[in-house]
C-alpha positions, 0 to 999 in steps of 0.5 A, a space after each residue: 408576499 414581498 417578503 418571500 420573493 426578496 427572501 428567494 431573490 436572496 437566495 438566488 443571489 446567494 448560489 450564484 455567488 457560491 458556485 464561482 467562489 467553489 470554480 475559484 477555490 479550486 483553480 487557484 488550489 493549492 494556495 497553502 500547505 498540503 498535508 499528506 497523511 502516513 499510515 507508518 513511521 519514518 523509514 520503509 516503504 511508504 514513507 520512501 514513495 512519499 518523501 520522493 512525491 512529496 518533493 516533486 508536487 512541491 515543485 510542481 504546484 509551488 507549495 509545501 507537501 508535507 509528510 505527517 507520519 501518524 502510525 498505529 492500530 494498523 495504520 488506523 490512526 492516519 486513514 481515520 484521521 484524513 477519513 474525518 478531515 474537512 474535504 477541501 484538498 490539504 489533507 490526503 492519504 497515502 497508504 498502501 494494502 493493509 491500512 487501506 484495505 484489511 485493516 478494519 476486518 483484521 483489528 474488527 473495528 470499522 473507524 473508516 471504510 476505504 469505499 465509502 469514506 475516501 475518493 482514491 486519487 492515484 496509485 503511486 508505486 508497486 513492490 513485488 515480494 519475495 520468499 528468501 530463507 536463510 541461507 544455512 536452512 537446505 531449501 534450495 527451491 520452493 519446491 524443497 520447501 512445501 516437501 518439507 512443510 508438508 512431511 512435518 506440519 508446522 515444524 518450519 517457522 516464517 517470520 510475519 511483519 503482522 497479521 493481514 499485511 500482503 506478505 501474511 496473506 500471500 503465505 496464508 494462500 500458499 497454504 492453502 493452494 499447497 497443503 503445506 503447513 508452517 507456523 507463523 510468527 508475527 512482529 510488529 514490523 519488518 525490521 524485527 522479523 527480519 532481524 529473526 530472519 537473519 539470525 536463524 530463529 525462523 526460516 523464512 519470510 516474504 518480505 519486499 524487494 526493496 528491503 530484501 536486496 541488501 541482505 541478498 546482495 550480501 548472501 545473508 538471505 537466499 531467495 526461492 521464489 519472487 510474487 511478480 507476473 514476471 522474473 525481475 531484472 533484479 534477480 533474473 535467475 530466481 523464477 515466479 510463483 507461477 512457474 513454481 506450481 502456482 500458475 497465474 498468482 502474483 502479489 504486489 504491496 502498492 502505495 497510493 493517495 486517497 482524499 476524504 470523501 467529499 473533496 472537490 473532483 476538480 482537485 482529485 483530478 488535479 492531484 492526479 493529473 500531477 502524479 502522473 507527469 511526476 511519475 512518468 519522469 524517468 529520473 523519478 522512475 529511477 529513484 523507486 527502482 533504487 527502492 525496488 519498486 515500480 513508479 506507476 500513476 493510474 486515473 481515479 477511476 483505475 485506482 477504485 478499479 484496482 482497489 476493489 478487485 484486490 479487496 475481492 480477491 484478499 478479504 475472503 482469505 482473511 475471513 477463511 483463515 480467520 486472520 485477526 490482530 488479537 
């Protein structure tokens, strides 16, 4: 009996010490190296938002934020490997639609789901697409564009960076809203399909404000139509989807930061709570205008908030349109 009450007494002991080592361990976080964990290669527009938060949480928390690019299988790789991480805080995701949300659906592997597996910590930034074709095609409007994929099914080509990624999807909807049918040729990446864009083997693309303004700057792509809620100040006289026939549908790429399941809420908090100030300093905000994007920091809670509805509103098109990566 003596025995069983010093072993309890141990143990006491033993919880009370653990509970303010955990308090410590998250007050004095970061105390090394944070890693925040890419699903694509250098360059484009993830790894763009990273570099700029990467530099500003380093200079707030006074430690290294750095930047693991860890690209294929749709982003897989990185989301698995942070999905399987130790759960102290030096090991993030940042990812945006695709590797988030679709990718598991669309390769019909399930190495992580975004609900279960990771706690979402903060929106970072918001990109509105763009139909642009290229400028020797006679489109000259959205509407010149569906009158003549709907006269002659599947004879217009548009130029996919890959299966499941927000431009494919947007164009799978329009199809489906419109009636209108054009053949989709998949890359492997924007850089490719745009290259194609360019020369003239397809017709046109959605593809993001921030990689399409140099080519409509310099009149190698024309520009129909634009994904946001509202014209962009970018391109004031090209009009909505939503004043083009499809009144009420926008579409947005967006990047983001989740934790492995299972990280302190301390932290999530704390890394959030830097996104935000970072991210409402207007030089900062300028920097992701420069990239054609919009800076935006949203709470833990308005981050699963959002996730969840575009995961509601994008999974039941992929599975109607039988989207796979095959």
């Amino acid at each position: 009996m003596q025995r069983r009450i010093l072993l309890s007494h141990a143990l006491l002991w033993a919880c009370a010490g653990a509970a303010p080592l955990a308090i410590a361990q998250t007050d004095t976080w970061p105390g090394k190296p944070v890693k925040l964990v890419l699903p694509y290669p250098p360059g484009g527009n993830v790894d763009g938002a990273a570099r700029i938060i990467s530099e500003q949480l380093q200079q707030h928390f006074k430690q290294p934020f750095i930047v693991d690019n860890r690209p294929g299988a749709g982003g897989m790789i990185a989301g698995e490997a942070v999905a399987k991480s130790t759960p102290d805080g030096y090991t993030f995701f940042m990812g945006a639609n695709g590797p988030i949300l679709f990718s598991p659906l669309i390769f019909k592997r399930s190495p992580y789901d975004w609900k279960k597996d990771f706690a979402p910590v903060s929106s970072v930034s918001f990109t509105p697409l763009l139909l642009q074709v290229n400028p020797t095609t006679p489109y000259k409007s959205m509407a010149d564009l569906l009158a003549a994929a709907k006269a002659n099914p599947g004879a217009i080509t548009m130029a996919s960076p890959g299966a499941g990624t927000t431009n494919h999807l947007v164009s799978e909807y329009l199809q489906r809203e419109s009636g209108a049918r054009w053949t989709t040729v998949h890359y492997k990446g924007n850089a490719p399909a745009t290259t194609d864009l360019l020369g003239g083997q397809v017709q046109f693309n959605f593809d993001q404000l921030s990689v399409a303004q140099q080519f409509l700057q310099s009149n190698r792509t024309r520009a129909l139509v634009v994904t946001s809620p509202k014209r962009l100040p970018q391109l004031p006289d090209v009009p909505t989807l939503s004043e083009s026939g499809f009144p009420g549908f926008s579409a947005e790429t967006f990047t983001g930061i989740l934790a492995p399941k299972g990280t302190p809420t301390a932290i999530v908090n704390k890394l959030a709570d830097a996104l935000r100030q970072i991210l409402s300093d207007k030089g900062v905000q300028d920097r992701f205008v420069a990239l054609g994007s919009e800076a935006r920091a949203t709470t833990p809670e308005q981050f699963t908030q959002y996730l969840t509805q575009e995961d509601n509103r994008w999974t039941p098109i992929i599975k109607q349109a039988g989207i796979t990566a095959d």
